[in-house]
N, C-alpha and C positions, 0 to 999 in steps of 0.2 A: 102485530104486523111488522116485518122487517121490513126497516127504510134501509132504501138503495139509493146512494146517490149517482147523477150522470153527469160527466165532466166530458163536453164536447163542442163543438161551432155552433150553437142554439140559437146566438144572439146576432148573428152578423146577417147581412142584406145578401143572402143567397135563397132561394127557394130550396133546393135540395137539401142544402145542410140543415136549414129550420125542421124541413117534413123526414129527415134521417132521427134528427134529435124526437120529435113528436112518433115515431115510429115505437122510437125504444122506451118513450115514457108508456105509450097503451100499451106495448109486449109487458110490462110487469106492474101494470093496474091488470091487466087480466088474469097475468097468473096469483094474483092476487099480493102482492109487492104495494108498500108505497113508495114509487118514483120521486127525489127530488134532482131536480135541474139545478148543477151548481152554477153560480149566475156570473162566471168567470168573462171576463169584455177587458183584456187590458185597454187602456187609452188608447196606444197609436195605433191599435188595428176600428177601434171606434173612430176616431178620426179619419183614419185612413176610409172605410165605407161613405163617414157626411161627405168628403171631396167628392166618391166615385158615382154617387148617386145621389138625385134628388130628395129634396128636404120632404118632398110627399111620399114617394118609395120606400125612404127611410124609415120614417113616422111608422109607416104600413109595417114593417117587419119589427121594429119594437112593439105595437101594440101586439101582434102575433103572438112575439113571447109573452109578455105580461098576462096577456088575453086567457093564453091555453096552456102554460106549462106550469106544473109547481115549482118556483124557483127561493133562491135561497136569496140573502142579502145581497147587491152588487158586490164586486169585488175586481178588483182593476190593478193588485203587486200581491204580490206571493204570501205575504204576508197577511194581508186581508183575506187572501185564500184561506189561508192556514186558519186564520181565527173564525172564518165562518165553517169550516168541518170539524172545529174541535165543539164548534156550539150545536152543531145538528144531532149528535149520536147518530151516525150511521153504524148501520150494520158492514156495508161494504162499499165498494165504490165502482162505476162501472166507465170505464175510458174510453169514448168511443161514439160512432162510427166516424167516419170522414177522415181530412186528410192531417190528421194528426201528426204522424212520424216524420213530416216532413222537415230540414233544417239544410241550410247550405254551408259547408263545410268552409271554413277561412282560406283556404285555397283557391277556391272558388269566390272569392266575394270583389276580387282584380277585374279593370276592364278599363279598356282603353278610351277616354271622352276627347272626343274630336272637338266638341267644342273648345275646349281646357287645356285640350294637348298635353295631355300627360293622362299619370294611372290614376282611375280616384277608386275609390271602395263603391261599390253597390248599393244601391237601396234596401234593406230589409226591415222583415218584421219581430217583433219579438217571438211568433212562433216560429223563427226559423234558425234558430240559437238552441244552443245547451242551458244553457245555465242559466238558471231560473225559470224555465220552461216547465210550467206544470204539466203539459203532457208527455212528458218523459219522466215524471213523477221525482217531481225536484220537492216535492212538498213534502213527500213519504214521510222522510227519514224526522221531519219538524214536528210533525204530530203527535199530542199530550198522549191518545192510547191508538196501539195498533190497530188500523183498519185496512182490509185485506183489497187491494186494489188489482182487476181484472181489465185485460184490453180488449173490444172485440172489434173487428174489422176495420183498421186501421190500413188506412193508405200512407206512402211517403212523400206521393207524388213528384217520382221523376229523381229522386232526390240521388245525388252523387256518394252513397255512402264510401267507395273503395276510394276516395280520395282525401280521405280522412288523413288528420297528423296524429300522432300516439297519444298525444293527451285529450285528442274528441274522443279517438280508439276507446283508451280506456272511461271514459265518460259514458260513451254510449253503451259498454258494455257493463258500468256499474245500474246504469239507468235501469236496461232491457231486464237486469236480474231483480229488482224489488217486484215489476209485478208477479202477481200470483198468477196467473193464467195470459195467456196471449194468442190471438188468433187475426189474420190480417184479409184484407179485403185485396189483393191480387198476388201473384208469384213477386212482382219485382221486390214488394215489401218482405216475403219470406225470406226472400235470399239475403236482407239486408239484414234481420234479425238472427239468422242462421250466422251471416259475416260473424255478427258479435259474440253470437252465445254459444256458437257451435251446432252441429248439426241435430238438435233437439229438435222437438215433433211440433210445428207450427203451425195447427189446421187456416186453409183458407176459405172463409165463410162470404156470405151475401152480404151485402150494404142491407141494412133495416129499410129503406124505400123499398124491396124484393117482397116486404110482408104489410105494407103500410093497409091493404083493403082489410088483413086481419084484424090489426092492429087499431087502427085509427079507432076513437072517441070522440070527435067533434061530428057537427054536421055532414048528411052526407047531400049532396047536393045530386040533382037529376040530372042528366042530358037535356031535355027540353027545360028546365032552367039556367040550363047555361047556354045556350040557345038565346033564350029571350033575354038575357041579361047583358048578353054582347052583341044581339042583332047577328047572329050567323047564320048561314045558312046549313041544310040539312050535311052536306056531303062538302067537309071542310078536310085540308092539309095546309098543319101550321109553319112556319119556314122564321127561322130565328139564326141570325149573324151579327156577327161583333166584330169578325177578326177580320182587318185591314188587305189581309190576303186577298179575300173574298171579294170578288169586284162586283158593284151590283147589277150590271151589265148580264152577270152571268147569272145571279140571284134573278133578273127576271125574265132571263129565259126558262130558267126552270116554271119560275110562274104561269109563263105561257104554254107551255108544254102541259102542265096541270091541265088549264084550263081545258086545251084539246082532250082530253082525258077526259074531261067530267067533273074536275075536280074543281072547289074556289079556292088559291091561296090566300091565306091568313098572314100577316105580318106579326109576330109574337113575339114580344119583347125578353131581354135581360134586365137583370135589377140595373143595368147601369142605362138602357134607356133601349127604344125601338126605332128600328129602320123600317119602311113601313113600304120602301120602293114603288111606291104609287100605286100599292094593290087596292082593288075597290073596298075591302076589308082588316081592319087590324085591332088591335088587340088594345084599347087607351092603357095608359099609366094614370098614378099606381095602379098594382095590381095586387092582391092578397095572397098567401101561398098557396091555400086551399085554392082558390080561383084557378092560380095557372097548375095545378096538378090536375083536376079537372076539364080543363080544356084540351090537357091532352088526353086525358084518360075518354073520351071524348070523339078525339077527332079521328079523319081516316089516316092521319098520318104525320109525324111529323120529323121533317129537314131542316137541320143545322146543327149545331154545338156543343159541347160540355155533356159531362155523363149522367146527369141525375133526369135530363129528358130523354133519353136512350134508357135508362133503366125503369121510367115511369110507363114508358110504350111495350117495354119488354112485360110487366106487369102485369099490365091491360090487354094484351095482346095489338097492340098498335104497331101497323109497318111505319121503317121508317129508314131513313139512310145519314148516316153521319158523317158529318167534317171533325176531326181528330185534332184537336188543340194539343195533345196529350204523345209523348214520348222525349226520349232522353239522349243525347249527343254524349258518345264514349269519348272520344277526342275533340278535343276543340285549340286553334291556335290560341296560344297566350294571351289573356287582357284583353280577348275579342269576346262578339259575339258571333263569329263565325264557325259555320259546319262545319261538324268533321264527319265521324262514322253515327250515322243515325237509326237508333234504336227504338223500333216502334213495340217493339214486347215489353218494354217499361209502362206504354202507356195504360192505363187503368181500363178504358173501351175496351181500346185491344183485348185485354186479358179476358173481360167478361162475353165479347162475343166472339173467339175464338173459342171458346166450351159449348155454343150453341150451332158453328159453322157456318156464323151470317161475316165471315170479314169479307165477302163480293160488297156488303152494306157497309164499310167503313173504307173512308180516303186520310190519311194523312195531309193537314193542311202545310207543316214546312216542308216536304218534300213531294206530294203526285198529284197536286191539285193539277198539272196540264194533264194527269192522265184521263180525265174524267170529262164528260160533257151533261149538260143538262138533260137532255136528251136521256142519256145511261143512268145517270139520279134516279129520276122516273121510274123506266123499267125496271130498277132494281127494287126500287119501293114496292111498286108492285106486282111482283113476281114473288114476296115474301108469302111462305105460308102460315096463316094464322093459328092451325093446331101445332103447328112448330113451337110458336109464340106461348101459345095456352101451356103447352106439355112444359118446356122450358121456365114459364114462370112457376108453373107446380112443383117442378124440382128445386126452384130456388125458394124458395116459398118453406119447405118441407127439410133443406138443406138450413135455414137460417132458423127455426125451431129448435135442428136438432143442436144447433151452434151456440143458441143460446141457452140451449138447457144442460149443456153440459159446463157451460162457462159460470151456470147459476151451482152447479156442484161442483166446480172445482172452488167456489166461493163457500160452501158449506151451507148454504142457502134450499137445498131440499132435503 
């Protein structure tokens, strides 16, 4: 049996990235592959999760991994890296899904601190650098015998690549040529790989969430026990915000508006915690991943944030309407963070429901949140057609098979 190793966000305190990583372990136990999870966690992006989330949250998404994935030794520098894939025998390696490509360019890392009064450098993480960056495949070239490394659906998210200086330039372009195959999960990331390598053939494939009901191998849990496990009612829409923008003033009008509707809102939390705006219903913390993939795959609907609950409703056939955290600023004045020309075809939503023609269901939260009222939320939630939903998940569904089985033969793997 050929081992496949996956090198991707498995470990960190997101739902979506946990159930992408668990998507592409059961895609190759099925096709008969043994999947290993390379059990990559540098330090400061672990630390950085114990700050953002609760010690029970946290806990909740380690045992996750542990629980369900086959994983290799921890490893937390590049080095430890290297020495646990020289110790596996893999057959190949698979990089991917999530927002991988992502890195902020030294031009970029300037901004002006009001407190300090002067320029100070930026926060960042280790994935958002060159060098030493395993997913840019800084490890390749270290390895005792060749092992053929494939990308698939990698995001950059947002990421400023034209603002690169000649020595990320050519970095990024030594990186983008070691892999063997590459395929990215929206247009902005094509065009960033195209910047580097030229205009070579970059298919863009589904996020692995797009096939998780194939996929999956753990429990599958019922509607009516999830139901009785969180006390909900029959005819539920889950309503999930984080971002500061969002005043909750306005969060529950929409609540009320539900409600006229027929509808109960749910207050449904992020790994970093729940706002729960005084709905008679919500969601406790922690919460398990399986749990909130299920609640939504579940409910009649769900409003708010981030894309991996927008792609589990797209799935399931769930209406829903979203607030867009997700796009990119082409101009910006110097050492600010102020707008300049803003670019919502960067964002990753954008990209995926624009192929389906629901963007009347997506708002940009830095720029038209006064265009919208709770009111319009609603109706657009439910104006959604469900065989729309169904047909569109089958093509992506059908579209991320054929993504991966060609990425399993450019690996030499059938």
């Amino acid at each position: 049996m050929k081992k496949i190793g996956i090198l991707t966000h498995h470990r960190v305190c997101n739902f979506g990235a946990q159930l992408q990583a668990t998507s592409t372990v059961g895609f190759l136990k099925r096709k008969g592959y043994e999947p290993i999870v390379i059990n990559w966690y540098p330090k400061d992006l672990d630390d950085m999760y114990q700050k953002r989330v609760s010690k029970e949250q946290y806990a909740y998404h380690i045992h996750f991994t542990e629980e369900n994935m086959p994983l290799t030794g921890l490893c937390q520098t590049e080095d430890e890296l290297v020495e646990v894939l020289n110790e596996n025998n893999l057959d190949a390696i698979i990089l991917g899904s999530d927002a991988l490509f992502r890195f902020l360019p030294k031009s970029e890392r300037k901004m002006f601190s009001k407190q300090k009064l002067r320029i100070v450098e930026k926060p960042f993480a280790s994935d958002q650098v060159l060098e030493g960056n395993p997913f840019w495949g800084s490890f390749i070239p270290k390895l005792e015998t060749e092992i053929p490394v494939a990308v698939f659906s990698v995001s950059s998210q947002n990421s400023q690549y034209t603002k690169v200086n000649k020595q990320e330039f050519s970095l990024l372009e030594t990186s983008l040529r070691r892999f063997k195959y590459i395929t990215v999960r929206d247009e902005w990331t094509k065009e960033l790989v195209q910047y580097f390598i030229g205009n070579t053939e970059v298919p863009v494939t589904p996020d692995p969430v797009f096939s998780f009901n194939q996929n999956t191998y753990l429990p599958i849990l019922s509607k009516q026990e999830i139901i009785e496990k969180y006390n909900l009612p029959n005819k539920y829409i889950l309503l999930s915000f984080r971002n500061k923008n969002i005043s909750d003033d306005f969060v529950k009008e929409i609540g009320a508006t539900l409600i006229m509707n027929g509808y109960n809102p749910v207050a449904f939390p992020h790994p970093e915690g729940l706002k729960d705006y005084g709905f008679a219903h919500k969601i406790p913390m922690p919460l398990m991943p399986m749990d909130w993939y299920y609640l939504i795959k579940y409910s009649d609907g769900y409003i708010g944030e981030r894309m991996h609950p927008i792609i589990v409703s797209l799935h399931n056939a769930v209406p829903f309407f979203c607030f867009d955290e997700y796009g990119t600023i082409e101009k910006r004045i110097p050492y600010t963070n102020k707008f300049g020309k803003y670019l919502r075809e960067s964002s990753k939503i954008y990209h995926i429901l624009s192929k389906i023609g629901l963007l009347d269901n997506i708002i940009s939260i830095k720029k038209d949140m006064k265009k919208i009222t709770s009111q319009e939320v609603v109706e657009k939630l439910l104006s959604i057609d469900k065989q729309q939903l169904m047909d569109f998940s089958k093509r992506q569904q059908e579209s991320y098979e054929k993504g991966m089985n060609k990425l399993l033969e450019n690996l030499n793997l059938q």
